[in-house]
VOMI-103144 format. One record per residue (C-alpha): x, y, z; residue in three letters. Coordinates in steps of 0.1 Angstrom, whole numbers, padded with zeros to 4 digits. Layout:
<pts>
+-------+-------+-------+-----+
:    c1 :    c2 :    c3 : res :
+-------+-------+-------+-----+
:     X :     Y :     Z : Ala :
...
+-------+-------+-------+-----+
</pts>
This chain:
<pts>
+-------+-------+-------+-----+
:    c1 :    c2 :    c3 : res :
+-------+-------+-------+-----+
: -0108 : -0617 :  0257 : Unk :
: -0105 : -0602 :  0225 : Unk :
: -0091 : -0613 :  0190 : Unk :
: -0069 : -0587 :  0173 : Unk :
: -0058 : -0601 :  0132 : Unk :
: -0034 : -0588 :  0114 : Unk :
: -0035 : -0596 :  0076 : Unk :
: -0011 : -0574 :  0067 : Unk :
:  0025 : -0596 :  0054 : Unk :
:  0044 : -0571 :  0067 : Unk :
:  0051 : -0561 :  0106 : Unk :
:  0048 : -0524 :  0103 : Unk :
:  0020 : -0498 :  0112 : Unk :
: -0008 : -0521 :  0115 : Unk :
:  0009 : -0547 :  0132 : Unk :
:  0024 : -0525 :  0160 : Unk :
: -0002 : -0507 :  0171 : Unk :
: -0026 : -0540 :  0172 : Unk :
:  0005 : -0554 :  0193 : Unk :
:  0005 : -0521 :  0216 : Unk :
: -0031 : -0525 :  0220 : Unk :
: -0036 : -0562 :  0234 : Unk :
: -0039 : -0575 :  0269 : Unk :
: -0019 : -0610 :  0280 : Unk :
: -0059 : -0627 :  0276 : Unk :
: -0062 : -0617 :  0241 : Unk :
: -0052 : -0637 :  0211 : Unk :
: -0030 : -0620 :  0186 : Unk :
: -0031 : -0632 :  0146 : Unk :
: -0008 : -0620 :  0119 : Unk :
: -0007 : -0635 :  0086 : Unk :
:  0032 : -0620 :  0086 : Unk :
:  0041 : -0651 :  0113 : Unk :
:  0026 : -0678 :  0089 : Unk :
:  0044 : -0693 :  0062 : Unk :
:  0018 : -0685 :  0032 : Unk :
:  0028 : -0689 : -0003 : Unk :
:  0015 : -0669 : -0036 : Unk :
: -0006 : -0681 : -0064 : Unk :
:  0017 : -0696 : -0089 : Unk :
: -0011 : -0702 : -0114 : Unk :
: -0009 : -0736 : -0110 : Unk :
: -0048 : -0742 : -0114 : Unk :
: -0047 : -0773 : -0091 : Unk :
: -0074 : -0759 : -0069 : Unk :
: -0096 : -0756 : -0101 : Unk :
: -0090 : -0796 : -0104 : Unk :
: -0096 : -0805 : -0072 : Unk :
: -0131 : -0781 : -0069 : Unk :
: -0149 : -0808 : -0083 : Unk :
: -0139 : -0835 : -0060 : Unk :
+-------+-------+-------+-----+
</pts>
């Protein structure tokens, strides 16, 4: 079993050929399936660091 990431947030180059590559016992991880957002700048995770 393998474990093939992709942490590209786009399904292009990368994402294809790591797709091509995997058998049906290997797990398969692209950050272009999750629903991530951007920094806004918020600084809420420098608030909460000291907790």
């Amino acid at each position: 079993m393998n474990l093939y990431i992709s942490a590209s947030n786009r399904k292009h180059n990368s994402y294809n050929l790591l797709n091509k590559l995997r058998n049906e016992n290997d797990i398969f991880l692209s950050l272009a399936d999750l629903d991530i957002k951007y920094c806004i700048g918020c600084n809420t995770c420098q608030k909460n660091a000291g907790n």
